[in-house]
C-alpha positions as CSV (number, residue, x, y, z in Angstrom):
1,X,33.4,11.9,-29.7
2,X,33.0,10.3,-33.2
3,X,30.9,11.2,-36.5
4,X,29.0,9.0,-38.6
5,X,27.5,9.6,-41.3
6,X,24.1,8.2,-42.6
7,X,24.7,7.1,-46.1
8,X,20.8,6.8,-46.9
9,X,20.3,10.6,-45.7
10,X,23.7,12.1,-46.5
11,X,23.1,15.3,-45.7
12,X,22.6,14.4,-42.3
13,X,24.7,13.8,-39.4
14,X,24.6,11.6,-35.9
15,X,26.8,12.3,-33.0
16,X,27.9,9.4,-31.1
17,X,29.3,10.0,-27.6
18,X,30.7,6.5,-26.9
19,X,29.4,5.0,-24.0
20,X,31.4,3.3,-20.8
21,X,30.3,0.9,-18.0
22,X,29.3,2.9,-15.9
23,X,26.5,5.6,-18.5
24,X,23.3,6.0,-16.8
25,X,21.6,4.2,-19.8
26,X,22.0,0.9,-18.1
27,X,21.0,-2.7,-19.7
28,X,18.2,-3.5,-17.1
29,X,15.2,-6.8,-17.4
30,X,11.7,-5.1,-17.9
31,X,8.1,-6.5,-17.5
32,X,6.9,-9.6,-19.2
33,X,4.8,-12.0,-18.7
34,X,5.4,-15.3,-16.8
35,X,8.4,-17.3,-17.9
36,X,9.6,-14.2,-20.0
37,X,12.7,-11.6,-19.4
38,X,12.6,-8.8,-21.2
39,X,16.1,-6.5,-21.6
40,X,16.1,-3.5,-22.4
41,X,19.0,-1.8,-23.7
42,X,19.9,2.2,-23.6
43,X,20.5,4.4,-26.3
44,X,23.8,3.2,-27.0
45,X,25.5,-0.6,-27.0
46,X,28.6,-0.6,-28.2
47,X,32.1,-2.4,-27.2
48,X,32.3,-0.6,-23.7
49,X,28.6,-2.4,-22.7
50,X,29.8,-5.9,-24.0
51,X,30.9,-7.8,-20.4
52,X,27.7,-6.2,-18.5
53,X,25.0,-6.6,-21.7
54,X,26.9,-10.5,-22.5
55,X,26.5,-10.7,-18.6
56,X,22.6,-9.9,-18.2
57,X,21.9,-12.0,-21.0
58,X,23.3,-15.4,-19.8
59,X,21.9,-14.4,-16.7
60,X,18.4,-14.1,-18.1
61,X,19.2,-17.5,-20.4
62,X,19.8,-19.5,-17.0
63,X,16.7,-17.9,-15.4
64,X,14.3,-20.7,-16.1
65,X,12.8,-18.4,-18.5
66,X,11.3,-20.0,-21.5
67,X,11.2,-16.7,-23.9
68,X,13.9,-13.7,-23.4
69,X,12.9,-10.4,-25.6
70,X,15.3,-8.3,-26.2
71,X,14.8,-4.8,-26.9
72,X,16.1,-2.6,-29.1
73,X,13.7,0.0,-29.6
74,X,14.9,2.2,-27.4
75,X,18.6,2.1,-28.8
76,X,19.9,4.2,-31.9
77,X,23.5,2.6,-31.9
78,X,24.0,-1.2,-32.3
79,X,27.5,-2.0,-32.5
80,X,28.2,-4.4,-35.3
81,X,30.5,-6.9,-32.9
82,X,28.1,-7.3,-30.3
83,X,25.3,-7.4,-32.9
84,X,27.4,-10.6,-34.6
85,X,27.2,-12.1,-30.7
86,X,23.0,-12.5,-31.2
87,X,23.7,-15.5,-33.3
88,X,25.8,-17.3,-30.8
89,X,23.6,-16.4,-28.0
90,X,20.7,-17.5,-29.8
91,X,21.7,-20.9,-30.2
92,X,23.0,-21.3,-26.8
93,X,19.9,-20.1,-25.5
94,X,18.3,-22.6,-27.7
95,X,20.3,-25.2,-26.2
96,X,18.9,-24.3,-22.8
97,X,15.2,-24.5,-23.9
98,X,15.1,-20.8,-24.2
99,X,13.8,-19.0,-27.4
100,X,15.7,-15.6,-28.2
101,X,13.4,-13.0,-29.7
102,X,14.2,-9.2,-30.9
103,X,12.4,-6.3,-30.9
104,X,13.8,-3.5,-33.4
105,X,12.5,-0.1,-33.8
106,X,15.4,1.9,-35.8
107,X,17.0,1.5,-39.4
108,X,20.3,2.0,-37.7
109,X,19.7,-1.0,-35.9
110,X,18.5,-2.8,-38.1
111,X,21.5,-2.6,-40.8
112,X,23.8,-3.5,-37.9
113,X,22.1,-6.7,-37.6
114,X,21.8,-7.2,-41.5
115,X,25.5,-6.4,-41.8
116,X,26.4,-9.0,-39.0
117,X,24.3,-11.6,-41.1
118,X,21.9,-12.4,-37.6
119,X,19.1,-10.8,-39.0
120,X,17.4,-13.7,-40.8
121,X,17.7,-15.6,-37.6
122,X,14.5,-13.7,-35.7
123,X,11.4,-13.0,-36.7
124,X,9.8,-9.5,-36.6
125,X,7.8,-8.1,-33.3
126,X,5.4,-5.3,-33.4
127,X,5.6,-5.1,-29.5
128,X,6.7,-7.0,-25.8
129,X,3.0,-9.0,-25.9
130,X,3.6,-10.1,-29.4
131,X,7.5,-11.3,-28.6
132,X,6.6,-12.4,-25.0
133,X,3.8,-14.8,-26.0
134,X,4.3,-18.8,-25.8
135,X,5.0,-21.3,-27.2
136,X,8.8,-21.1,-28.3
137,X,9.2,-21.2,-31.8
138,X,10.2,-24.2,-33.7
């Protein structure tokens, strides 16, 4: 078990239990609407979630899907090495006629995605409908 500290509420510690494999918080594709995946990740994706969540989301690229959400609002742990893997899966998704869209709902998450510099490559969602709806951007 690890401790991190919160440098923008210092006085404030989160407990991380690591995650493996086989957690019950599984990566698993959600409702959407025609020609959309949506992923939904658990509380936690980190380094031991990598092969299953890098997995599901080729998976969901190759689906004939023309818009894959995924997200994050659910999760209070983005590791920064898979969050630096969004940018590479964006543009192979957008090699396969797919659009990539996010959906963030914590700070935590957020900064993982500023710090990996992939952040400025989607747009912000308020909800699935909003991210979910055609045509893919240009």
């Amino acid at each position: 078990m690890s401790v991190v500290t919160d440098p923008r509420r210092s006085s404030r510690l989160r407990w991380y239990r690591g995650s493996a494999a086989h957690d019950e918080a599984l990566l698993r594709v959600g409702p959407g609407r025609q020609g959309c995946w949506v992923l939904r990740a658990g509380s936690e994706l980190d380094a031991a979630r990598q092969p299953q969540f890098c997995a599901l989301l080729d998976r969901a690229v190759r689906s004939g899907a023309q818009v894959v959400v995924l997200d994050l609002r659910g999760t209070d742990f983005l590791s920064i090495r898979l969050a630096a893997l969004l940018g590479p899966a964006k543009a192979n998704a957008w090699q396969h006629g797919v659009e990539l869209r996010l959906l963030v709902g914590s700070l935590e998450v957020e900064r993982a995605l500023e710090l990996a510099g992939v952040r400025p490559l989607f747009r912000h969602y308020s909800c699935v409908d909003d991210a979910s709806e055609h045509p893919v951007d240009v």
